[in-house]
C-alpha atoms as a printed R data frame, in Angstrom:
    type eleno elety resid chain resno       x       y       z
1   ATOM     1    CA   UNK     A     1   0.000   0.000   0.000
2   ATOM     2    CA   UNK     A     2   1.630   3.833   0.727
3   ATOM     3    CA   UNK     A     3   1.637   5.957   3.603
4   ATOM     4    CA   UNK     A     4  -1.856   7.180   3.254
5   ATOM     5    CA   UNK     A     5  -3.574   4.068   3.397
6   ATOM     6    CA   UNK     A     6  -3.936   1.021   5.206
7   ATOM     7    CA   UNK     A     7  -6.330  -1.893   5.510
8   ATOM     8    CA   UNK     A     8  -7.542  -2.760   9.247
9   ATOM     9    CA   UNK     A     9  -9.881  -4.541  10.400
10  ATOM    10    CA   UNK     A    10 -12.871  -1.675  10.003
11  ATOM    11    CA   UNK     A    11 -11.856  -1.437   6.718
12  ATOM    12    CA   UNK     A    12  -9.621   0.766   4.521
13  ATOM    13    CA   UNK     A    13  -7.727   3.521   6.349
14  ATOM    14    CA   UNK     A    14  -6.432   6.876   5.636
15  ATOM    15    CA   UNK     A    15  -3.660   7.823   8.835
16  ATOM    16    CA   UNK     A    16  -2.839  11.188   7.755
17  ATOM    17    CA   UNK     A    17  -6.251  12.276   6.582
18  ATOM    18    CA   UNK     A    18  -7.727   9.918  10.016
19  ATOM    19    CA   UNK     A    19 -11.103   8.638   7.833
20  ATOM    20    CA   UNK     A    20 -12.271   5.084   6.701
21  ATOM    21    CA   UNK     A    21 -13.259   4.444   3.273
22  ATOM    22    CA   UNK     A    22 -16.423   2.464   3.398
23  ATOM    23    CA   UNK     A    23 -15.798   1.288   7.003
24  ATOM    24    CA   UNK     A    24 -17.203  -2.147   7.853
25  ATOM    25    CA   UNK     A    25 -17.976  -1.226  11.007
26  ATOM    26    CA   UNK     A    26 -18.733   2.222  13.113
27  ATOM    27    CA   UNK     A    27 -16.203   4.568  13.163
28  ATOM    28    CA   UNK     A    28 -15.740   8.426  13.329
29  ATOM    29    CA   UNK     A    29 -15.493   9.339   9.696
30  ATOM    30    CA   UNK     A    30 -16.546   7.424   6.825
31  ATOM    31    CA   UNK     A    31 -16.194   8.073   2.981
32  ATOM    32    CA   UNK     A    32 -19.002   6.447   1.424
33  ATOM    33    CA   UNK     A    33 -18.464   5.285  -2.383
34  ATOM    34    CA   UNK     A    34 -22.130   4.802  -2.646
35  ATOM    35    CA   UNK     A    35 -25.322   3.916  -1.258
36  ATOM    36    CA   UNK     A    36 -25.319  -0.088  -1.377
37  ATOM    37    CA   UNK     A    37 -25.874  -1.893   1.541
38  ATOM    38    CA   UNK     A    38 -21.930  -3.545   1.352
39  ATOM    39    CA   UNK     A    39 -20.348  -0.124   1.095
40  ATOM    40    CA   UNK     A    40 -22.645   2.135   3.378
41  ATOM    41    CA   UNK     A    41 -23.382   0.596   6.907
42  ATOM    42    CA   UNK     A    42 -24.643   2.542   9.946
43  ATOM    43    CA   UNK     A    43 -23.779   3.635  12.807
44  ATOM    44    CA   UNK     A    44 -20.729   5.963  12.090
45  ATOM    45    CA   UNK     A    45 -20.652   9.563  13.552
46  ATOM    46    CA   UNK     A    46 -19.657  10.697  10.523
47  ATOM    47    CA   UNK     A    47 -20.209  10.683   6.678
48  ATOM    48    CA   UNK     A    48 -18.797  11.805   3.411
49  ATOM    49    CA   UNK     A    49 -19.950  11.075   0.088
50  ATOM    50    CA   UNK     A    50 -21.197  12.812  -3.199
51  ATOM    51    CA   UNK     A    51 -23.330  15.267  -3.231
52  ATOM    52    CA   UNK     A    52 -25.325  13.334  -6.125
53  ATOM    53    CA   UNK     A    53 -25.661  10.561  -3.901
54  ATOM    54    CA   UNK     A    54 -26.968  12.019  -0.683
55  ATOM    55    CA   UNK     A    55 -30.365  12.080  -0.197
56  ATOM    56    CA   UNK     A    56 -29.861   7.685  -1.243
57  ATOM    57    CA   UNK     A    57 -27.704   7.306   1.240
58  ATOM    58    CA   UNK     A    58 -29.938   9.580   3.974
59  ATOM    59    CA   UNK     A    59 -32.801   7.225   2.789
60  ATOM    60    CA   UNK     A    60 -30.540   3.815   3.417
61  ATOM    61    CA   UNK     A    61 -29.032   5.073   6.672
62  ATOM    62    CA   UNK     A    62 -32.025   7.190   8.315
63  ATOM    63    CA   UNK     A    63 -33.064  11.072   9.167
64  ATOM    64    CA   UNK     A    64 -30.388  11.052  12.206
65  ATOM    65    CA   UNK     A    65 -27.396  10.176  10.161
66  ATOM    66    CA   UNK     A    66 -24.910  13.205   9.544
67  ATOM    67    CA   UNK     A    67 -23.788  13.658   6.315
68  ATOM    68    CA   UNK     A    68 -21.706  15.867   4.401
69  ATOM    69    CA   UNK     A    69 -21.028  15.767   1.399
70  ATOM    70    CA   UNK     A    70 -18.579  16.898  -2.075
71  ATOM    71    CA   UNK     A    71 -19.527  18.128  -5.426
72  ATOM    72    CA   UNK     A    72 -17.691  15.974  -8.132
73  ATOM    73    CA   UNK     A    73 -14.098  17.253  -8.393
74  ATOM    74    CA   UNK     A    74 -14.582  19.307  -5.929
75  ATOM    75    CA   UNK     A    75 -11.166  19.247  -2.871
76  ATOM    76    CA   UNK     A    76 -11.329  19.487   0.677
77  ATOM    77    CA   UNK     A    77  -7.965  19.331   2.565
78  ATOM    78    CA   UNK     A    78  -7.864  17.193   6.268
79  ATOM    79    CA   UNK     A    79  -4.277  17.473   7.614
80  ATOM    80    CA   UNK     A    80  -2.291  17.642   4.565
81  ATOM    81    CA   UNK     A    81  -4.295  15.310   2.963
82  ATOM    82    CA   UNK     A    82  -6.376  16.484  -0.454
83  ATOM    83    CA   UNK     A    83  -9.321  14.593  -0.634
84  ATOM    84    CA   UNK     A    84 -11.856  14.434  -3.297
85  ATOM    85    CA   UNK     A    85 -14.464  12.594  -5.301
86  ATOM    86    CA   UNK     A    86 -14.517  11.555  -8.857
87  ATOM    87    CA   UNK     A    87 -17.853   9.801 -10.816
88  ATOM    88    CA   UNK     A    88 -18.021   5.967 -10.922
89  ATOM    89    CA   UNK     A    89 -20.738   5.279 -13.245
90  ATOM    90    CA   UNK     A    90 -21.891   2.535 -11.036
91  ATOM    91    CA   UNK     A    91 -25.113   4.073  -9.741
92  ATOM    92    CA   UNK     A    92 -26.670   7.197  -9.040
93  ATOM    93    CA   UNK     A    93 -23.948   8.974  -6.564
94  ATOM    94    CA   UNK     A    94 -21.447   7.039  -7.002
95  ATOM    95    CA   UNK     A    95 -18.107   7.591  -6.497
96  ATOM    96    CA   UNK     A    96 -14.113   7.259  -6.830
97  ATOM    97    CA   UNK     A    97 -12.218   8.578  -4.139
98  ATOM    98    CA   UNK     A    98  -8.691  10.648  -4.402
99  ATOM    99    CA   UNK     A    99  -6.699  11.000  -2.291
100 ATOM   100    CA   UNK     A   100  -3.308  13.148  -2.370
101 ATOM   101    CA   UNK     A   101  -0.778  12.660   0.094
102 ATOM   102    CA   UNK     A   102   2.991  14.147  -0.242
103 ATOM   103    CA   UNK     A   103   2.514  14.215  -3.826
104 ATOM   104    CA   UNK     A   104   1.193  10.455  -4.157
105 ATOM   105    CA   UNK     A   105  -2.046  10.198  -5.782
106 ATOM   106    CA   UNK     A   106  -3.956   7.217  -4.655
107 ATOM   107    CA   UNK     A   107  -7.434   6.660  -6.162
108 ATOM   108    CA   UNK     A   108 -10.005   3.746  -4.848
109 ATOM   109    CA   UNK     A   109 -12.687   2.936  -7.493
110 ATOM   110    CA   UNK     A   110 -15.394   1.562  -5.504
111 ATOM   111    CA   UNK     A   111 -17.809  -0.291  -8.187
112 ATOM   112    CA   UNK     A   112 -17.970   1.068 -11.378
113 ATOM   113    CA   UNK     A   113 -18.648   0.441 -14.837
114 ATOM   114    CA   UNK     A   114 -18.312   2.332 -18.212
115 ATOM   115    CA   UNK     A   115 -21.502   1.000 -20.093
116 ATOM   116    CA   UNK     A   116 -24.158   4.129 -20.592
117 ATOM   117    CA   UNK     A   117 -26.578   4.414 -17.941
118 ATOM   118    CA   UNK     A   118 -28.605   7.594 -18.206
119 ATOM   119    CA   UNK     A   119 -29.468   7.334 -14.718
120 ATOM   120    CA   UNK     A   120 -25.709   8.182 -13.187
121 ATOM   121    CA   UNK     A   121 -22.743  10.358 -14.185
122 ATOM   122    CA   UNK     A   122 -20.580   8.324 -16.014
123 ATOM   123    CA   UNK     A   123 -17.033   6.784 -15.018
124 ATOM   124    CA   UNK     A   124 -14.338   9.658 -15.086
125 ATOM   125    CA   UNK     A   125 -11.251   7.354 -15.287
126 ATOM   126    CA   UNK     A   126  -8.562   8.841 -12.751
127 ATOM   127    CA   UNK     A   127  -4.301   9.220 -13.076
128 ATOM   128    CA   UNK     A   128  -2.657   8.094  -9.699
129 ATOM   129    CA   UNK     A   129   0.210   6.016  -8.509
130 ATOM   130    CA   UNK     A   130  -1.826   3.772  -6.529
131 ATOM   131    CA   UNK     A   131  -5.271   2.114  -7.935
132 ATOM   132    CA   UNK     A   132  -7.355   0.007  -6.195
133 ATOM   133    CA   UNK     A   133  -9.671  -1.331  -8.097
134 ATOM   134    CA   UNK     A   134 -13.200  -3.536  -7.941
135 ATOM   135    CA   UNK     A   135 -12.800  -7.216  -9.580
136 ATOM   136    CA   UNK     A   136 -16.585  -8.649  -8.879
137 ATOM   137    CA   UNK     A   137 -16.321  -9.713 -12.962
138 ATOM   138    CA   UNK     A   138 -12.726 -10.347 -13.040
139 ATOM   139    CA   UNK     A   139 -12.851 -13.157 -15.556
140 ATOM   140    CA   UNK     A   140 -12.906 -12.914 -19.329
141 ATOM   141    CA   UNK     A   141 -15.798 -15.156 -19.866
142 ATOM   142    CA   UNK     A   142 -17.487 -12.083 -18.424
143 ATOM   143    CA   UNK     A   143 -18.008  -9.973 -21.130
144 ATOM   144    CA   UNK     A   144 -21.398  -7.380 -21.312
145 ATOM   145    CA   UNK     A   145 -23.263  -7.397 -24.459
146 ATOM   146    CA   UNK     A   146 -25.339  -3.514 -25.350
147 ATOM   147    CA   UNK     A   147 -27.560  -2.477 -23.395
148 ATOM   148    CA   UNK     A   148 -29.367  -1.562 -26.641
149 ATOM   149    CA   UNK     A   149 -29.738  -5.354 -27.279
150 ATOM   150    CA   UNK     A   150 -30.449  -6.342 -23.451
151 ATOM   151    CA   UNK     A   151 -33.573  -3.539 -23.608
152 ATOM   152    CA   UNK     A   152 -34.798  -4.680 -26.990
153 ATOM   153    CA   UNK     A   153 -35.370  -8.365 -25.474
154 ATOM   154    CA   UNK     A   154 -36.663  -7.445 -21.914
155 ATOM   155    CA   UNK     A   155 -39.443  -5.589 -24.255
156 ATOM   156    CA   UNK     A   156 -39.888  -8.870 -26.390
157 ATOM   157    CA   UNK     A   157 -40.030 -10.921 -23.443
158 ATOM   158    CA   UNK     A   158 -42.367  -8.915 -21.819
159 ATOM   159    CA   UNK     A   159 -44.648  -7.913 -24.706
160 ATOM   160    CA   UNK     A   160 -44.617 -12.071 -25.352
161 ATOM   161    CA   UNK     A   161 -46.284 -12.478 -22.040
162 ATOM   162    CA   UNK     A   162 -48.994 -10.264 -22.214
163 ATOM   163    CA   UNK     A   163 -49.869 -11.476 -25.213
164 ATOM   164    CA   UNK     A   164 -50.288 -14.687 -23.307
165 ATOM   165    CA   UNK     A   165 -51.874 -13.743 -20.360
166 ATOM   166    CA   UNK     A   166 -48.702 -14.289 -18.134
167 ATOM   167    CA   UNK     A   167 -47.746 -11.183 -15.358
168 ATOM   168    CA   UNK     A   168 -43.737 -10.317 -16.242
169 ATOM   169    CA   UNK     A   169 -41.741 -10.569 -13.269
170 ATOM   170    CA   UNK     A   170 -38.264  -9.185 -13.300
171 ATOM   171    CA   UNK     A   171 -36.012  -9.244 -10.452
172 ATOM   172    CA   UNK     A   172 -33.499  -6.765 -10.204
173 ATOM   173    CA   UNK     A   173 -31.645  -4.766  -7.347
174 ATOM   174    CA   UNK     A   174 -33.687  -2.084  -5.951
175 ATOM   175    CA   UNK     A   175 -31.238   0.174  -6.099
176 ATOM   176    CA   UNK     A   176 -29.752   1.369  -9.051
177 ATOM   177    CA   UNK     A   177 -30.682  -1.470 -11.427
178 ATOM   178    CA   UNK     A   178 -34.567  -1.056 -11.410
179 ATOM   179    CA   UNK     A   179 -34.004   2.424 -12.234
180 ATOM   180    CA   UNK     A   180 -31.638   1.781 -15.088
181 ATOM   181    CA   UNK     A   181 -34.429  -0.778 -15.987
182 ATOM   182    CA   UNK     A   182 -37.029   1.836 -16.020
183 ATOM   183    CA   UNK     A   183 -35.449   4.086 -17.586
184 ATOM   184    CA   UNK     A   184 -34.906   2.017 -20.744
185 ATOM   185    CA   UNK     A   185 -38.122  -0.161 -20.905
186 ATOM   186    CA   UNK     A   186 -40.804   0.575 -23.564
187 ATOM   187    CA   UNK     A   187 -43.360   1.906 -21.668
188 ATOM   188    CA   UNK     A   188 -46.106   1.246 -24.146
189 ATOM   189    CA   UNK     A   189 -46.177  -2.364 -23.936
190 ATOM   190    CA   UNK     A   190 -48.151  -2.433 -20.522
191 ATOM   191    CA   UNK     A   191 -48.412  -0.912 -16.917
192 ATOM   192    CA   UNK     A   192 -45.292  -1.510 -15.450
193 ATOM   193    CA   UNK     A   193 -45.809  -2.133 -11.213
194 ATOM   194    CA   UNK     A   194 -43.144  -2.326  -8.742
195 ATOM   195    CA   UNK     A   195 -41.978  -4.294  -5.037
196 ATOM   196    CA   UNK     A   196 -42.306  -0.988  -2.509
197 ATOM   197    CA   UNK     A   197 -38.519  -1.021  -2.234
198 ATOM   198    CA   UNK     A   198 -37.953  -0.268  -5.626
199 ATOM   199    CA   UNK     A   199 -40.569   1.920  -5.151
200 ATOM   200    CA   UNK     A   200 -39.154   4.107  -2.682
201 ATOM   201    CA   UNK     A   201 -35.498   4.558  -4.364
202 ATOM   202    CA   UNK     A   202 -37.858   5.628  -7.683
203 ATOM   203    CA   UNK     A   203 -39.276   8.349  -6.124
204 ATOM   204    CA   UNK     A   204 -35.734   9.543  -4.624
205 ATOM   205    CA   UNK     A   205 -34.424   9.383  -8.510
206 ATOM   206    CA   UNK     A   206 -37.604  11.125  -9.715
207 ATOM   207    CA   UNK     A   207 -37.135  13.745  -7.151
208 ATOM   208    CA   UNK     A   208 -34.070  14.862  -8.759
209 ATOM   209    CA   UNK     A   209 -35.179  15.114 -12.240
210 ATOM   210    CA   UNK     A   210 -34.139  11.406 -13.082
211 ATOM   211    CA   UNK     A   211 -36.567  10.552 -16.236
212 ATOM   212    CA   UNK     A   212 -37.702   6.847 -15.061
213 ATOM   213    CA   UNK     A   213 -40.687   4.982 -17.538
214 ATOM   214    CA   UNK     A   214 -43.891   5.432 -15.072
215 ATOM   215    CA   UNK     A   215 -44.403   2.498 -12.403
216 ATOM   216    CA   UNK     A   216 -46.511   2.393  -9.530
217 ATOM   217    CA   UNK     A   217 -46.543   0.170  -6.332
218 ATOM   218    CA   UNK     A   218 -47.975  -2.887  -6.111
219 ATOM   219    CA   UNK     A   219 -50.590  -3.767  -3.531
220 ATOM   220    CA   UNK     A   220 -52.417  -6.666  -3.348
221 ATOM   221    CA   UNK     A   221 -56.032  -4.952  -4.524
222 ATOM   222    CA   UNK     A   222 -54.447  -4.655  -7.620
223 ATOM   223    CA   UNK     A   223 -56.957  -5.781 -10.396
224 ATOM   224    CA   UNK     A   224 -55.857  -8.677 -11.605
225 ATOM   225    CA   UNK     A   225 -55.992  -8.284 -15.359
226 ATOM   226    CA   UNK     A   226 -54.134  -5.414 -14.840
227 ATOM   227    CA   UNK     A   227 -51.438  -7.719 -13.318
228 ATOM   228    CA   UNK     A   228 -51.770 -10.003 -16.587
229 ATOM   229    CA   UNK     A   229 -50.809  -7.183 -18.804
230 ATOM   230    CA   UNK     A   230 -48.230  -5.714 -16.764
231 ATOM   231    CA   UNK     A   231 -44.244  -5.752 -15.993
232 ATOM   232    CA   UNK     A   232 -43.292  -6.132 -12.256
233 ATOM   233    CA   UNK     A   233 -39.627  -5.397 -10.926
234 ATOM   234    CA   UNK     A   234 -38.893  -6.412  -7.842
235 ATOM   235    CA   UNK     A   235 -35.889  -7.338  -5.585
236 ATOM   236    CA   UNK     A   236 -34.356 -11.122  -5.440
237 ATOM   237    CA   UNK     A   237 -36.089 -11.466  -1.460
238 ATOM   238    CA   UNK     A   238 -39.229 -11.134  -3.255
239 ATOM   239    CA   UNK     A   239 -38.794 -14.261  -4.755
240 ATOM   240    CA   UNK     A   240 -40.797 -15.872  -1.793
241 ATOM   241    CA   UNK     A   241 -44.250 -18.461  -1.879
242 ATOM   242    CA   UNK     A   242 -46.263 -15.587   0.126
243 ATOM   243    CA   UNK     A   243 -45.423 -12.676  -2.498
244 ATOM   244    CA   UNK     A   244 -45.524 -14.179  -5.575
245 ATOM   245    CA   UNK     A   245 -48.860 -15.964  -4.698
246 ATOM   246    CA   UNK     A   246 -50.731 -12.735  -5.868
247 ATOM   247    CA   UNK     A   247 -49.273 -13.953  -9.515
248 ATOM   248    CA   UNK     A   248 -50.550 -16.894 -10.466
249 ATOM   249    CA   UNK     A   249 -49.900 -16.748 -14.469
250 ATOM   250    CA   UNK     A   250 -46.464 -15.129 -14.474
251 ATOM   251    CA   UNK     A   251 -42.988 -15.833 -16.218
252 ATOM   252    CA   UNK     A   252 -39.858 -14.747 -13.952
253 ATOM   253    CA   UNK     A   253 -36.794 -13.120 -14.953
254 ATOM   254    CA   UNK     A   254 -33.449 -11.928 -13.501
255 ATOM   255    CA   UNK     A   255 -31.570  -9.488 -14.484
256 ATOM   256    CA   UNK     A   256 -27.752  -9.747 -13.783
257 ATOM   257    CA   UNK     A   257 -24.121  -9.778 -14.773
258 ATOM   258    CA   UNK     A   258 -24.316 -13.288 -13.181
259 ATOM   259    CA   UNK     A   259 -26.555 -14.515 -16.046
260 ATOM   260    CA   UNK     A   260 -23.586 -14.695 -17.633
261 ATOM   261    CA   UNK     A   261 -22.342 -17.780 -16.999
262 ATOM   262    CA   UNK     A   262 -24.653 -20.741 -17.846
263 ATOM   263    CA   UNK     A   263 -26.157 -23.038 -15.340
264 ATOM   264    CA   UNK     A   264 -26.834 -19.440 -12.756
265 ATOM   265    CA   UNK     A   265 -30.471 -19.307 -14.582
266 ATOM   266    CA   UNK     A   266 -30.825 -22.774 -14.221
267 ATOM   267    CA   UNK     A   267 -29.631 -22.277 -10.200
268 ATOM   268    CA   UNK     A   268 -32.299 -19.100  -9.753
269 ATOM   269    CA   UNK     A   269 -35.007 -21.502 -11.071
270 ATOM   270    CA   UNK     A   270 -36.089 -18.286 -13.766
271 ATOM   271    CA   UNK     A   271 -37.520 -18.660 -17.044
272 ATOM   272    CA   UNK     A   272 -35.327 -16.088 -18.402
273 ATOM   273    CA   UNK     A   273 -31.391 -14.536 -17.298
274 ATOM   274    CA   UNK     A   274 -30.942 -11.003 -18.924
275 ATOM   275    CA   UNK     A   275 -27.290  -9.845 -18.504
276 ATOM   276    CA   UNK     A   276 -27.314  -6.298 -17.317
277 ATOM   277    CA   UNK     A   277 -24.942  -5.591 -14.406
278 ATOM   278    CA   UNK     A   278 -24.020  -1.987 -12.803
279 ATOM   279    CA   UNK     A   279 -20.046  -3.841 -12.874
280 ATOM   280    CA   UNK     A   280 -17.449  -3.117 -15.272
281 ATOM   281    CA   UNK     A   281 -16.459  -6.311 -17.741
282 ATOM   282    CA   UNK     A   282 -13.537  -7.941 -18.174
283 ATOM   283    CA   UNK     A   283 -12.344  -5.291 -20.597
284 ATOM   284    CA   UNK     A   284 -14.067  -2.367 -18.244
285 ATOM   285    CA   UNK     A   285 -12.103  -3.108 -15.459
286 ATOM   286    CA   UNK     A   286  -8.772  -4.122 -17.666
287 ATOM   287    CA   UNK     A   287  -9.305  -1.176 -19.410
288 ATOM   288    CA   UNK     A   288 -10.205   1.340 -16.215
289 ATOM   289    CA   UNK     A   289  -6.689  -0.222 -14.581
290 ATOM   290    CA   UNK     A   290  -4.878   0.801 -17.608
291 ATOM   291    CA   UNK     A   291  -6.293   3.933 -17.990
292 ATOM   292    CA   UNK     A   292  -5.232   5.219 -14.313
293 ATOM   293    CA   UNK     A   293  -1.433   4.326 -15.701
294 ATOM   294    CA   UNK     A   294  -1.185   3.099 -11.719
295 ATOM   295    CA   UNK     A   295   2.310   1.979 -10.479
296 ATOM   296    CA   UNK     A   296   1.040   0.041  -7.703
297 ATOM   297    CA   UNK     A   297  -2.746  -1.811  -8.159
298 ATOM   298    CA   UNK     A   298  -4.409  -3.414  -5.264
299 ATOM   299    CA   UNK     A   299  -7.797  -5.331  -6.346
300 ATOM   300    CA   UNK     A   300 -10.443  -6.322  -3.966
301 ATOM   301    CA   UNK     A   301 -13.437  -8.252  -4.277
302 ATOM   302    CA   UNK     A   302 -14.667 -11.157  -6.718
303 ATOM   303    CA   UNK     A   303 -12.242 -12.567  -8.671
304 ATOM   304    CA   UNK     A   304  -9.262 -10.638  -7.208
305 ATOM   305    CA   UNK     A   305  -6.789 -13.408  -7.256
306 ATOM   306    CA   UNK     A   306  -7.313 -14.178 -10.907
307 ATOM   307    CA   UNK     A   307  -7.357 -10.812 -12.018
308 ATOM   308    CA   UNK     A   308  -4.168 -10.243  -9.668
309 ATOM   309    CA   UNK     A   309  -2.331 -13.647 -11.188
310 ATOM   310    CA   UNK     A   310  -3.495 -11.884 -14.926
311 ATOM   311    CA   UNK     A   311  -1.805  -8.542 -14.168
312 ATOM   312    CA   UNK     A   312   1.737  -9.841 -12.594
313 ATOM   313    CA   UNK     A   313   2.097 -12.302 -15.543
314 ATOM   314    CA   UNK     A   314   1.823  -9.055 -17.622
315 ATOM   315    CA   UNK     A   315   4.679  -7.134 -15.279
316 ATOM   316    CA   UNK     A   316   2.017  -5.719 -13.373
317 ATOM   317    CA   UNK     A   317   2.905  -4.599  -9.819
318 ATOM   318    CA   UNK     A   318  -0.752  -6.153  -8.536
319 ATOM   319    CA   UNK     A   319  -2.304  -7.123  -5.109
320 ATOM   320    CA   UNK     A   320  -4.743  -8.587  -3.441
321 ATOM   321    CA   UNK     A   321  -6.165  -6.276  -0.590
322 ATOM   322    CA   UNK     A   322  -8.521  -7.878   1.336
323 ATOM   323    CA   UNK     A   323 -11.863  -7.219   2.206
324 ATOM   324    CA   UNK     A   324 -13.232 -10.047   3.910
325 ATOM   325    CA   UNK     A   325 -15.455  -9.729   6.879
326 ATOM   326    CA   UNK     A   326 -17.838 -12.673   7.717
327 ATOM   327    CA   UNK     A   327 -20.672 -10.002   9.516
328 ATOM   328    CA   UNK     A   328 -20.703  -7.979   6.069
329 ATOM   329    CA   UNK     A   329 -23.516  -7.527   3.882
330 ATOM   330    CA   UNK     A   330 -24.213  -9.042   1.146
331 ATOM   331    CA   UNK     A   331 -23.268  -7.227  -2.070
332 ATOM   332    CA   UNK     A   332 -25.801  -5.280  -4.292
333 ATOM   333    CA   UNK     A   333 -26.028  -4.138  -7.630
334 ATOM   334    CA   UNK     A   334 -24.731  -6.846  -9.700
């Protein structure tokens, strides 16, 4: 690592500047990446993120949590320390975080991507001397196809189902995913009817002049030819006997970088695996590494070891840093 930052056990640490980036557990002062369950946790006195992100994170982390927060770009010095925020493109809010210490720049990607998303600022690749990058698709095999193409057969699929009687159900993160969902399905096909926690984070993006396909939430009164016609998003713990009751014509869909890889659609017991993740690719994340022109790379989650074993056989000066905590979260936004 350098002298500005070190991994403990709360997570990663900045000495000099004294904050965590996305602690694992309480502490003083956190810098938040983003809004995900995995990355933001409660209970800290103190947070930083972007000022795109806020009023998510607020939402996730309640009315009594104090946060401050950083236009993109924008610098705020801590002890001879020059912190500041850079877009991610991973959801709304998210963010890279710089950090200048004694002249080493040292930038930590959170999750990104660099596929469109017109519900986020899009990745602003960063020069430092120390990355430390994401790897949750570290693997060539994962490789994204357009979003142009994974819209056009969500829309098929969909209009296919009302045409046979059979209620759409897509599962999809309730943060960040739905929205991209919603903001690229063809709203003409049918009423499109949401899980209230995708609800909830619509009305946030809404808010803030995000331009989302109409939905409304689902309750069980709903009339149930309505429900025939319609397209329902909803998160993965929906996918429960007692919810999904209320549909009993219905074809299920996920929608995931994980669909990826054959046999996870088969696993999710789904009629249909769309791949759409909120993740860089192989060649987003090989080509986001290269991009920094980093001397020193330290790569955490996923596949870190491969991508860390791809990047020393290439002269590489690559890393694992860990991550693991066995009382963390599971991750979002895939």
């Amino acid at each position: 690592m350098n002298a500005a930052l070190q991994p403990t056990p709360y997570g990663l640490y900045c000495p000099p500047g004294d904050f965590y980036i996305d602690p694992r557990r309480p502490v003083a002062r956190a810098v938040i990446t983003h809004a995900h369950a995995d990355h933001a946790r409660s209970g800290s006195r103190a947070y930083l993120c972007a000022r795109e992100g806020r009023a998510i994170l607020q939402a996730r982390l309640g009315a009594n949590a104090r946060i401050e927060t950083l236009s993109y770009g924008e610098v705020v010095h801590r002890n001879g320390v020059a912190l500041s925020l850079h877009p991610a493109g991973h959801i709304r809010g998210s963010a890279q975080v710089k950090i200048v210490h004694r002249g080493h720049i040292s930038v930590i990607s959170g999750d990104y991507k660099t596929a469109p998303d017109p519900t986020c600022t899009p990745l602003e690749p960063q020069r430092c001397h120390t990355f430390i990058s994401e790897s949750t698709f570290g693997l060539p095999i994962f490789k994204w196809p357009s979003v142009e193409a994974v819209m056009a057969a969500i829309n098929a699929w969909w209009r296919e189902n009302r045409d046979q009687g059979r209620t759409s159900i897509l599962f999809a993160y309730a943060l960040g995913k739905a929205q991209r969902l919603l903001a690229g399905l063809d709203a003409s096909i049918g009423p499109i009817l949401t899980h209230g926690a995708v609800e909830r984070i619509n009305r946030i993006y809404r808010r803030e002049g995000i331009r989302l396909a109409e939905s409304h939430y689902i309750d069980d009164q709903e009339d149930r030819e309505l429900r025939r016609k319609a397209l329902v998003i909803a998160p993965p713990s929906a996918d429960n006997p007692l919810w999904m009751r209320r549909f009993p014509h219905r074809s299920r869909a996920f929608a995931s970088g994980w669909m990826r890889i054959r046999g996870n659609r088969r696993r999710r017991s789904v009629d249909r695996g769309f791949v759409l993740s909120d993740h860089g690719d192989w060649d987003a994340l090989v080509g986001t590494i290269e991009a920094s022109g980093a001397e020193a790379i330290g790569i955490t989650h996923g596949y870190a070891a491969e991508m860390v074993r791809w990047l020393n056989e290439r002269g590489r000066q690559a890393a694992i840093v860990s991550s693991a905590d066995a009382n963390a979260p599971q991750a979002e936004g895939k």
